[in-house]
Residue frames relative to the residue before (quaternion, step in Angstrom):
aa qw qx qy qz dx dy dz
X 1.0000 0.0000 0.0000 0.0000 0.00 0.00 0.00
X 0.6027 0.4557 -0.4234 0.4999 3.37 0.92 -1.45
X 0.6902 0.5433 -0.3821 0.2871 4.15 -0.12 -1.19
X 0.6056 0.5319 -0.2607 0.5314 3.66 1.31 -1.51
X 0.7847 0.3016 -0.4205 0.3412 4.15 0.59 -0.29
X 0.5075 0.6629 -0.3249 0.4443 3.16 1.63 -0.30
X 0.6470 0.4283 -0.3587 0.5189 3.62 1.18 0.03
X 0.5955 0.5939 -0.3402 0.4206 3.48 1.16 -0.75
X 0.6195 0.4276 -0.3486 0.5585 3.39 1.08 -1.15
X 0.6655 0.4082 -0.4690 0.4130 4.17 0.26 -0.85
X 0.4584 0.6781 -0.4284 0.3827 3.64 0.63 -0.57
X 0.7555 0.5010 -0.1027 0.4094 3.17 0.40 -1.61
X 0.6137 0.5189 -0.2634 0.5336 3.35 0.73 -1.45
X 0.6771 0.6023 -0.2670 0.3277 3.51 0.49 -1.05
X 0.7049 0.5240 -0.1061 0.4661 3.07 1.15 -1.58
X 0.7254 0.4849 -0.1721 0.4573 3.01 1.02 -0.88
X 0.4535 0.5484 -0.3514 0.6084 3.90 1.85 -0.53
X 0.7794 0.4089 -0.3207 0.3499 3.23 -0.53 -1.43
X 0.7402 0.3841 -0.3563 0.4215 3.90 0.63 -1.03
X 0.7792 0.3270 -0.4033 0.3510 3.71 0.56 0.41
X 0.6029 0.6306 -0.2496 0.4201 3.41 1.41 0.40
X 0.1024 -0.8491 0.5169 -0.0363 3.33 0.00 1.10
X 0.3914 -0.7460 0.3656 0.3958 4.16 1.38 0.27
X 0.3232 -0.8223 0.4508 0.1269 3.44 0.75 0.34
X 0.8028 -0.1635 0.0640 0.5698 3.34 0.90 1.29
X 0.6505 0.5333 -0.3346 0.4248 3.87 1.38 -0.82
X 0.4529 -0.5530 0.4242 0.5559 3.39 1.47 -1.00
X 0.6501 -0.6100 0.4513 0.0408 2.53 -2.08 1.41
X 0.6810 0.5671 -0.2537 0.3876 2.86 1.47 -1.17
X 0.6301 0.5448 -0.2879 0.4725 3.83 1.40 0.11
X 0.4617 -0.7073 0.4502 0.2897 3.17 -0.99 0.81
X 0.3186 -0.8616 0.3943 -0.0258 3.28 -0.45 1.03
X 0.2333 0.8826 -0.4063 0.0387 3.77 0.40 0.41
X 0.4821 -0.7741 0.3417 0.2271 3.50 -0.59 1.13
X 0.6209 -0.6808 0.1073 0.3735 3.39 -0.62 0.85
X 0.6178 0.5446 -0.3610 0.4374 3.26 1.52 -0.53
X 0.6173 0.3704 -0.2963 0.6277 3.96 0.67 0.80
X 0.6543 0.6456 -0.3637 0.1510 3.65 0.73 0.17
X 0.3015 0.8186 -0.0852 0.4815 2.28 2.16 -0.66
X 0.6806 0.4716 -0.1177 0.5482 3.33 0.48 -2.15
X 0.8069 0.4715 -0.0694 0.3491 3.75 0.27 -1.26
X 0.6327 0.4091 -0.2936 0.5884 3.21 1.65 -0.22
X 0.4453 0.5555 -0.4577 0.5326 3.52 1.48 -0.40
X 0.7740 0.4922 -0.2375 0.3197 3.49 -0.23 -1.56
X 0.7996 0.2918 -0.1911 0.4888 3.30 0.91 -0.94
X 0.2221 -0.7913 0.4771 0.3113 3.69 1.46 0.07
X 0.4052 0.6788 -0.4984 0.3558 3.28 0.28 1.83
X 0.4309 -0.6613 0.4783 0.3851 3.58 -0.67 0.98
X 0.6367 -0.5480 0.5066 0.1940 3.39 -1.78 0.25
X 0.1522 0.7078 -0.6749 -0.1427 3.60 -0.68 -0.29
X 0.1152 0.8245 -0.5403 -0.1224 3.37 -1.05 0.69
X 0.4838 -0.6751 0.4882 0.2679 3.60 -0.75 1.45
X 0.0849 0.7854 -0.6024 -0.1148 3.94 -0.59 -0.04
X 0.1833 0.8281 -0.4856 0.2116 3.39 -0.72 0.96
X 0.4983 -0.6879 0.5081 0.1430 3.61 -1.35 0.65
X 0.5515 -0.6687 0.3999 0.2980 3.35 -1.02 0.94
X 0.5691 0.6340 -0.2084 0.4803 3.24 1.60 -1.95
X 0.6112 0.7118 -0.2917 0.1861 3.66 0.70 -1.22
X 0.2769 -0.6704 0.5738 0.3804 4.04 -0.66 0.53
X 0.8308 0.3067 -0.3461 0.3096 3.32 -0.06 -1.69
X 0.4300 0.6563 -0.4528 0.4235 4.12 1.27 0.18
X 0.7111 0.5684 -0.1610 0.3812 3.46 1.14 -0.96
X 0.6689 0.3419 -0.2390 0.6152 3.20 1.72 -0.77
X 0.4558 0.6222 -0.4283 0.4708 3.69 1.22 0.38
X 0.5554 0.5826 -0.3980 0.4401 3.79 0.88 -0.98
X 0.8836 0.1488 -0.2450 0.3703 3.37 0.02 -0.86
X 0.2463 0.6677 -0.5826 0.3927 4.01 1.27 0.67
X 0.8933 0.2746 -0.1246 0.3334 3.67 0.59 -1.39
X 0.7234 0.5054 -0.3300 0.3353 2.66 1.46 -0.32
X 0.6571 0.4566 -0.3582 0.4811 3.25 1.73 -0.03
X 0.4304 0.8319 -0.1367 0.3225 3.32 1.09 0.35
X 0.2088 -0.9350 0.2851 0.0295 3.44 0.56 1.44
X 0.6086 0.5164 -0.2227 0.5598 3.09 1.40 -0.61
X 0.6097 0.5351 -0.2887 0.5086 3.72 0.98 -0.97
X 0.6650 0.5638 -0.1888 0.4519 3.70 1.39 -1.00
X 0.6422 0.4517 -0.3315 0.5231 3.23 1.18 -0.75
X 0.6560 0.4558 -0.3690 0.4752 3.80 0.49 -1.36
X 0.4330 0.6730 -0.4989 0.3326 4.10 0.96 -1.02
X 0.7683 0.4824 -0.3090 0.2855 4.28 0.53 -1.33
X 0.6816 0.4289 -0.3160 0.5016 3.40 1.51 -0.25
X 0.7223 0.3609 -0.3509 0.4743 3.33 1.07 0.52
X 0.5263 -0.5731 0.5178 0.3556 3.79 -1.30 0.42
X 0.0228 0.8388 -0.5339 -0.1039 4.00 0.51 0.61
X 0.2897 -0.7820 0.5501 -0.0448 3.66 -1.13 1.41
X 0.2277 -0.7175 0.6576 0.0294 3.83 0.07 1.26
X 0.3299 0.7458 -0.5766 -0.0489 3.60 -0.29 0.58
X 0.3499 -0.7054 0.6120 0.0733 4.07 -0.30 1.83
X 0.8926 0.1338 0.0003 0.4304 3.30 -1.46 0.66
X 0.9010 -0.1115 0.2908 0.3019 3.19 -1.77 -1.09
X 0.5006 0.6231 -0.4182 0.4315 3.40 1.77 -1.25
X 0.6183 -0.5434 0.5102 0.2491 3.69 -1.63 1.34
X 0.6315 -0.1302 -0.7548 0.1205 1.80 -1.88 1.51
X 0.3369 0.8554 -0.3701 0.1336 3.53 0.78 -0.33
X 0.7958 0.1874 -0.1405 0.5584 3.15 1.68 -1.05
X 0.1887 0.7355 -0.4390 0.4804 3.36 1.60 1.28
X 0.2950 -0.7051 0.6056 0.2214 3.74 -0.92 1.41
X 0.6108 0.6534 -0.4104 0.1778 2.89 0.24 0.05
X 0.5807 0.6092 -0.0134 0.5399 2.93 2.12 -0.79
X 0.6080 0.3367 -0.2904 0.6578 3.43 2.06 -0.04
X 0.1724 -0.7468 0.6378 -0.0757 3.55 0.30 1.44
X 0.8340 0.3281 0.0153 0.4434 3.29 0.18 -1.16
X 0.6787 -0.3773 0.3648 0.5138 3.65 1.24 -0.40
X 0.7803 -0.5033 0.3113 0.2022 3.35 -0.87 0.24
X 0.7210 0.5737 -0.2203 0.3202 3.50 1.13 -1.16
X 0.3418 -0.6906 0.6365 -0.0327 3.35 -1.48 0.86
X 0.5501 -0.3918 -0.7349 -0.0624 0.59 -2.19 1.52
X 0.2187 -0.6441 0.7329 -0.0122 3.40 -2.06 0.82
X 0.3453 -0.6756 0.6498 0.0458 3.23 -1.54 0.89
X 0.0975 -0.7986 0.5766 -0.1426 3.43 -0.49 1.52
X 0.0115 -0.7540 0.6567 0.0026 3.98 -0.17 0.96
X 0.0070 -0.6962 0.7138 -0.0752 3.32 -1.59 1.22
X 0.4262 -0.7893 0.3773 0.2304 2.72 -1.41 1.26
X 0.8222 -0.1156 0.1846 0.5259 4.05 -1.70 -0.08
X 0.7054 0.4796 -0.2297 0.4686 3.99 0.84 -0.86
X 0.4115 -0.7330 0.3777 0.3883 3.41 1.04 -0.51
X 0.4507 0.7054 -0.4518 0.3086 3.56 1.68 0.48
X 0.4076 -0.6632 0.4769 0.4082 3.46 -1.00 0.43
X 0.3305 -0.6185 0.6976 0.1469 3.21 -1.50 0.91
X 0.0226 0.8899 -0.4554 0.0074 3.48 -0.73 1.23
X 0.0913 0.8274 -0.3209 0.4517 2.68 2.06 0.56
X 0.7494 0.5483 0.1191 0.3516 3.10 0.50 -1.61
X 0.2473 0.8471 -0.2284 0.4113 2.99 0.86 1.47
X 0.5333 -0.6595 0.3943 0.3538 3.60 -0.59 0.86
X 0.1753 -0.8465 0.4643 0.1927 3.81 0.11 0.98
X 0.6464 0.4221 -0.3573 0.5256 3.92 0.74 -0.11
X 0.5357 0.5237 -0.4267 0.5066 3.52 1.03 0.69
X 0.3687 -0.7243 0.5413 0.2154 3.72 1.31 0.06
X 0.7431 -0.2889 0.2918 0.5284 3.85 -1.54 -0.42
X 0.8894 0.2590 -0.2259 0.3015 3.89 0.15 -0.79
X 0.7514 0.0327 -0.2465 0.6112 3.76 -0.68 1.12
X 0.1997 -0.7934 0.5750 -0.0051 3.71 0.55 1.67
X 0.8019 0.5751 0.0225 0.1604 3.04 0.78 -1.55
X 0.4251 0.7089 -0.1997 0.5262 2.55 2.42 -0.79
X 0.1515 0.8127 -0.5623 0.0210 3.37 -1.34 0.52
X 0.0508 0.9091 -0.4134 -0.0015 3.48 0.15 1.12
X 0.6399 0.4236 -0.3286 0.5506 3.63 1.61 0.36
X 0.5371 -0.5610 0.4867 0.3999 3.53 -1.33 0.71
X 0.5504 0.7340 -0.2451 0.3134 3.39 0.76 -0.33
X 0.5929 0.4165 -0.1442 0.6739 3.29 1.43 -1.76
X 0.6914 0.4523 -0.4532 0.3346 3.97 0.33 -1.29
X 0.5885 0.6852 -0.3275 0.2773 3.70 1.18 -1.12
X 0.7142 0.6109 -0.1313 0.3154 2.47 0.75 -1.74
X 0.5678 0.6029 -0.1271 0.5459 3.41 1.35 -0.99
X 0.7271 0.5056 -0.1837 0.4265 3.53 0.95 -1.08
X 0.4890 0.6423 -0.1231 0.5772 2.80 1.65 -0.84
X 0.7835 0.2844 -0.1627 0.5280 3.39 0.07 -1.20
X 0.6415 0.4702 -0.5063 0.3333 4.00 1.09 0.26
X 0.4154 0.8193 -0.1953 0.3436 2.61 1.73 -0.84
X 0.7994 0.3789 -0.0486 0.4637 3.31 0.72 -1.42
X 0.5039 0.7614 -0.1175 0.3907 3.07 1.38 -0.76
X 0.6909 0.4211 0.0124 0.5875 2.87 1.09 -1.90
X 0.7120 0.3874 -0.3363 0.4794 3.53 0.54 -0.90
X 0.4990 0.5894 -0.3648 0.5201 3.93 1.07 -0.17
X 0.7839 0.2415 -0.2597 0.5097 3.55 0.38 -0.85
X 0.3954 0.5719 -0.5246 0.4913 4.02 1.21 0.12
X 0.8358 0.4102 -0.1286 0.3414 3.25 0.14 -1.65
X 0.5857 0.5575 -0.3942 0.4368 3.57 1.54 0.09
């Protein structure tokens, strides 16, 4: 019973993300879910997070929009994760916790099924400064990948 309402409520949550998200530039073609429900939805679906954070005003945020959104590979890996567009001010964005590294934008932040950040997890051809940064489909993959695997290791431990 307890498992059958816990889908009813993801169901919902779902339904209720996807119809007010339009990816603002990342693509449409991704399911999109707002942070206040990502949380919920990565629990339910035991799926890590990825959350994009970024600025309308922003250049290098602007030449990011169309990396993912035109991006097939970034789309496929996109279904095993709860993927968060957070623009501006919209939460988590103005969460310290989210400026591991400092403040700048746009940054990729992966969390895991629990909603904890996994900072581990990190753009590796970015060395110690702007970890977080990611401006090839390549670097974002790669990463996706490596939560991916990561996570299923500690599942399977």
């Amino acid at each position: 019973m307890k498992s059958l309402l816990s889908f009813f409520i993801s169901i919902i949550v779902i339904s209720l993300s996807s119809a007010k998200l339009d990816g603002g530039g990342f693509g449409e073609a991704y399911h999109w879910v707002p942070w206040e429900s990502a949380k919920s939805v990565a629990k339910v679906e035991g799926k890590p997070i990825m959350v994009i954070l970024h600025k309308t005003w922003c250049g290098a945020c602007k030449r990011l929009k169309p990396v993912v959104a035109n991006s097939h590979e970034i789309l496929q890996l996109s279904r095993e994760f709860v993927m968060v567009n957070a623009e501006d001010d919209e939460a988590p964005a103005e969460n310290a916790e989210f400026s591991i590294d400092g403040g700048y934008i746009p940054r990729i932040i992966f969390l895991d099924s629990d909603g904890n950040i996994r900072p581990e997890y990190t753009n590796v051809a970015r060395g110690e400064k702007y970890k977080y940064f990611y401006p090839s489909v390549d670097e974002i993959t790669r990463s996706m990948n490596n939560v991916l695997q990561g996570i299923a290791l500690k599942t399977e431990l």
